[in-house]
C-alpha positions as CSV (number, residue, x, y, z in Angstrom):
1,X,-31.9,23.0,119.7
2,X,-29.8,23.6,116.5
3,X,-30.5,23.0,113.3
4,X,-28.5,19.3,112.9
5,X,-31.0,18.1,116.1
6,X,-34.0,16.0,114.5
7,X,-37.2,15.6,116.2
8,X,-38.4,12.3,117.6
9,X,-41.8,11.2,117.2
10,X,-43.2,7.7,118.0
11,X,-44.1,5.3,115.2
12,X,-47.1,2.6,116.2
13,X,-47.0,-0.7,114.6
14,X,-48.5,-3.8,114.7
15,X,-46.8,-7.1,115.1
16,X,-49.5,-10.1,114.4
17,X,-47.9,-13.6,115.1
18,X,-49.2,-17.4,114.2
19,X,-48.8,-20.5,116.3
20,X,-47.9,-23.1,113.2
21,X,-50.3,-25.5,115.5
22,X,-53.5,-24.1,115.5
23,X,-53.1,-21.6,113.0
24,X,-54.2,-18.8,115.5
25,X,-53.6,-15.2,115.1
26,X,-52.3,-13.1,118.1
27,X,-52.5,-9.7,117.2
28,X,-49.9,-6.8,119.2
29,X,-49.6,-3.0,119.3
30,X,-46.3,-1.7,120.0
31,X,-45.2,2.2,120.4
32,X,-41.5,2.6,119.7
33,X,-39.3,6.2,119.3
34,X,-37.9,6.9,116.3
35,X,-35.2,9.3,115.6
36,X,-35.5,10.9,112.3
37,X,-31.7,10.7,111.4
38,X,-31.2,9.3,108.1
39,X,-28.3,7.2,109.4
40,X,-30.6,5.2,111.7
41,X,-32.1,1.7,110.8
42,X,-35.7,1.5,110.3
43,X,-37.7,0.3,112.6
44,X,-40.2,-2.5,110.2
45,X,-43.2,-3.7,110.8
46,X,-43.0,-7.4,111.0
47,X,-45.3,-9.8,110.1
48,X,-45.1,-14.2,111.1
49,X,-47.0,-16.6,109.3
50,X,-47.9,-20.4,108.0
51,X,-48.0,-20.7,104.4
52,X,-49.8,-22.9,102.1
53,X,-46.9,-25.5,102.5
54,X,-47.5,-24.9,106.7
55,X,-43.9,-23.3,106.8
56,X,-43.4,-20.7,109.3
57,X,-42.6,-17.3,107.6
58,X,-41.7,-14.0,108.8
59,X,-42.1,-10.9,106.8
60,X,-41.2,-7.0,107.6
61,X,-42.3,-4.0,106.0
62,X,-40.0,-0.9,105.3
63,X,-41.9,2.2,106.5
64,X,-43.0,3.9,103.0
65,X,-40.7,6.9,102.2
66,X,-37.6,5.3,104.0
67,X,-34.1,6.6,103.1
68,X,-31.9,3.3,101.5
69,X,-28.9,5.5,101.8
70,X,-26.8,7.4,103.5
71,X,-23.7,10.3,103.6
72,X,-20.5,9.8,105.6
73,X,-18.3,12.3,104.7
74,X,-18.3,12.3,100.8
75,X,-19.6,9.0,100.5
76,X,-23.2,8.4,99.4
77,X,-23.5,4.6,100.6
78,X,-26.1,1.9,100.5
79,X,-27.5,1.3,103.9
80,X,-29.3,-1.5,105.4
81,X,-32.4,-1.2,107.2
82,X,-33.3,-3.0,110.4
83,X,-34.6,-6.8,109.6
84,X,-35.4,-7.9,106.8
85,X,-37.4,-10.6,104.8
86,X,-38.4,-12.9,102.9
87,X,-36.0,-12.3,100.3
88,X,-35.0,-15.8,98.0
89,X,-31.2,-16.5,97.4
90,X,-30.3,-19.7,95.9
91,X,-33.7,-21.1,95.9
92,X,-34.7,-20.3,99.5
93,X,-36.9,-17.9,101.6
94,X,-34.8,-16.4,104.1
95,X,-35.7,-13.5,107.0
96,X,-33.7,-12.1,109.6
97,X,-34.5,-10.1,112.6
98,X,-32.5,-8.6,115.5
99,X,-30.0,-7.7,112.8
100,X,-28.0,-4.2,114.1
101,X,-25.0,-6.4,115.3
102,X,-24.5,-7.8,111.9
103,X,-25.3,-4.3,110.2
104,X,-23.3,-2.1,111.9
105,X,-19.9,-4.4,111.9
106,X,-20.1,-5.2,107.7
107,X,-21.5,-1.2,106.9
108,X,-18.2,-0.7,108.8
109,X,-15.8,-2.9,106.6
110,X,-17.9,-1.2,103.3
111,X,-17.1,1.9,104.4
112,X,-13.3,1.4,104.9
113,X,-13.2,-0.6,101.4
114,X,-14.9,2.0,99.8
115,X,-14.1,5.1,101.5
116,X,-9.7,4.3,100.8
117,X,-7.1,3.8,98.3
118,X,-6.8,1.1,96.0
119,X,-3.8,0.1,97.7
120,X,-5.5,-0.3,101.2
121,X,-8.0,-2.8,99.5
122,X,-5.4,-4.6,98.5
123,X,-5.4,-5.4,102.0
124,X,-8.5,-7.3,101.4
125,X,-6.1,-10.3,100.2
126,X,-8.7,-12.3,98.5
127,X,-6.5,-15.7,98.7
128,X,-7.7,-15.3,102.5
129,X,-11.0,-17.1,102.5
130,X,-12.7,-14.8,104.9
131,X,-11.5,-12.0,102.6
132,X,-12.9,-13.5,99.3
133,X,-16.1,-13.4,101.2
134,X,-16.4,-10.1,102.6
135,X,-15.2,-9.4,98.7
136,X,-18.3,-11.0,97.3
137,X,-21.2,-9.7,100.1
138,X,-19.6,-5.9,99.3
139,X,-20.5,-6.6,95.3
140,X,-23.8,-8.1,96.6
141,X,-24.2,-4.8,98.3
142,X,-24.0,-2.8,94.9
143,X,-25.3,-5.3,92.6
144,X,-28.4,-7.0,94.4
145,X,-28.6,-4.6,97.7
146,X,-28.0,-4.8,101.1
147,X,-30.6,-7.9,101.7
148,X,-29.1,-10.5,99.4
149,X,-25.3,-9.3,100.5
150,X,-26.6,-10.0,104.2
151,X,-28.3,-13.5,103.3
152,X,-24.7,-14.1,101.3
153,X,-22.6,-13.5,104.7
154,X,-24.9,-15.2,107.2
155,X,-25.8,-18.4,104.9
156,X,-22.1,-18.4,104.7
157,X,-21.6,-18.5,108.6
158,X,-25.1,-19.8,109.8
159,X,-26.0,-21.3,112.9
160,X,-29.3,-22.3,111.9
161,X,-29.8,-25.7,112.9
162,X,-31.0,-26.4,109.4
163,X,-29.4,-24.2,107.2
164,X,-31.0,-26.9,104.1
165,X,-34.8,-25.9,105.0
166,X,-36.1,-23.8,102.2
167,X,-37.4,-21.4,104.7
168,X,-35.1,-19.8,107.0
169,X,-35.9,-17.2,109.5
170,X,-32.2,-15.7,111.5
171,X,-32.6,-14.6,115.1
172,X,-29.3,-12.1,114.7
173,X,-29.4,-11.1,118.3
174,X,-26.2,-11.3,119.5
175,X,-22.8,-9.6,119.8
176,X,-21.1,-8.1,116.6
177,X,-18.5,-10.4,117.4
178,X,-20.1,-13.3,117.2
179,X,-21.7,-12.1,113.4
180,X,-18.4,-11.1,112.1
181,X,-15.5,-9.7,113.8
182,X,-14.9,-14.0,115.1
183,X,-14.8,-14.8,111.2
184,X,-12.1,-11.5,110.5
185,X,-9.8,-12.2,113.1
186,X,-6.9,-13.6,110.2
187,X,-6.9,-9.8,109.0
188,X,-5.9,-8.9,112.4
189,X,-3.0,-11.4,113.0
190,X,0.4,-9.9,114.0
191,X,3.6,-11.0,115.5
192,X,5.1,-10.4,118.8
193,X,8.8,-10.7,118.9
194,X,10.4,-11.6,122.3
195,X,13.9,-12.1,123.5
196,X,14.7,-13.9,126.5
197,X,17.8,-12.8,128.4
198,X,18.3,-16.0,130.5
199,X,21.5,-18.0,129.6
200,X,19.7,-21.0,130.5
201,X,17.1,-20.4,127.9
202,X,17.0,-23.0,125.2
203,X,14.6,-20.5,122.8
204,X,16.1,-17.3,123.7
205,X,14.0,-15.7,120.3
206,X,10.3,-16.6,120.2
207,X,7.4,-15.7,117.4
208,X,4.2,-15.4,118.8
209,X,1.0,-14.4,117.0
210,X,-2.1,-12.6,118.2
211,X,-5.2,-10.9,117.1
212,X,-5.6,-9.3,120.3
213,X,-4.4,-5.8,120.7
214,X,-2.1,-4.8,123.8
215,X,-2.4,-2.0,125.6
216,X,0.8,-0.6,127.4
C-alpha cells in the first residue's frame, strides 16, 4: 500500500422514515464503506418527515468535518456532496437524493469552464439557451454553493409531477444523460458533408447534422 491509497472504514447511519398517514416512525440502521478520498461524495445521513403543514420533508446531514472542496490539477473547486436538502430557492423547500448522476456530469462542465481559456468559454455561447443556463448554475456554484446551483438546473428541467408544490423532494436516480447531457446536446451539433456520385441523383451534396459521434 503506498502512501496515495486511503483506508476504508465503514460509517453507520441511521435512516428514520414517516408514513404522511399515520404519522409513524420506522427507524433503520444501515452500514455502508466509505473511502476516505476527498474527491468522493459524502455519504449523508437522511432524515423524512411531516411537518406542521403535514408536508412530506426529507432532510440529510453532512458528516461533520466533511471536505466541500476539492484539487484537480491546480484547481481548488467547489464540490458537491451526495443529496442534499431542504434548501429554499424561490420560496420553496426542495431536497434531492440519488444525486451522483447529476453531480458528476455538471462538476464536469465546471471543471472544463473553469479549468480553460477565456476563449474556450466563449464556447459557452450564452445566446444558446441551454448555455445561458449552465452559465447561471456555474455562478450559483460560486455565489450561493453547490445546493442552490443544483436546485437552479433541476427546477429548470424538473420532472416532478408538481414542480408548483412548495415542497419538493427529487429522486435523481437515473442516467447522467437523462440529468444533463439530453439538455447539452446543441453544444455538440456538427455537420456531416456527403457527396453522392450517382448521375441519377437529384441532391448529389447533402448537409446532415448530428450530436452523435462516429467511430471509423
Amino acid at each position: 500500500m503506498d502512501q496515495s491509497t486511503r483506508s476504508v472504514s465503514s460509517i453507520n447511519y441511521q435512516t428514520e422514515e414517516v408514513n404522511p398517514t399515520s404519522n409513524e416512525r420506522t427507524k433503520s440502521t444501515r452500514t455502508c464503506k466509505h473511502n476516505n478520498n476527498i474527491n468522493e461524495s459524502a455519504q449523508t445521513i437522511s432524515k423524512s418527515y411531516t411537518d406542521e403543514k403535514n408536508r412530506f420533508v426529507t432532510e440529510f446531514t453532512v458528516p461533520n468535518g466533511w471536505p466541500i472542496h476539492t484539487m484537480v490539477g491546480d484547481f481548488k473547486l467547489a464540490f458537491p456532496h451526495y443529496n442534499f436538502g431542504p434548501e429554499f430557492y424561490e420560496g420553496k423547500r426542495y431536497s434531492a437524493s440519488n444525486t451522483c448522476s447529476l453531480d458528476s456530469a455538471l462538476f464536469l462542465l465546471y471543471y472544463i469552464f473553469k479549468s480553460h481559456s477565456e476563449d474556450f468559454r466563449r464556447l459557452f455561447d450564452p445566446s444558446v439557451l441551454v448555455c445561458e443556463q449552465l452559465h447561471k448554475t456555474f455562478e450559483l456554484v460560486e455565489s450561493k454553493g453547490w445546493n442552490i446551483a443544483r436546485i437552479y438546473w433541476i427546477s429548470t428541467h424538473t420532472t416532478h409531477p408538481n414542480r408548483n408544490a412548495p415542497t419538493q423532494h427529487h429522486d435523481l436516480f437515473t442516467t447522467a444523460d437523462n440529468n444533463v447531457w439530453q439538455y447539452v446536446r446543441e453544444l455538440q451539433k456538427y455537420a456531416i458533408n456527403s457527396t453522392c456520385q450517382s448521375p441519377d441523383c437529384s441532391k448529389p451534396i447533402r448537409v446532415n447534422h448530428s450530436v452523435d459521434l462516429a467511430m471509423p
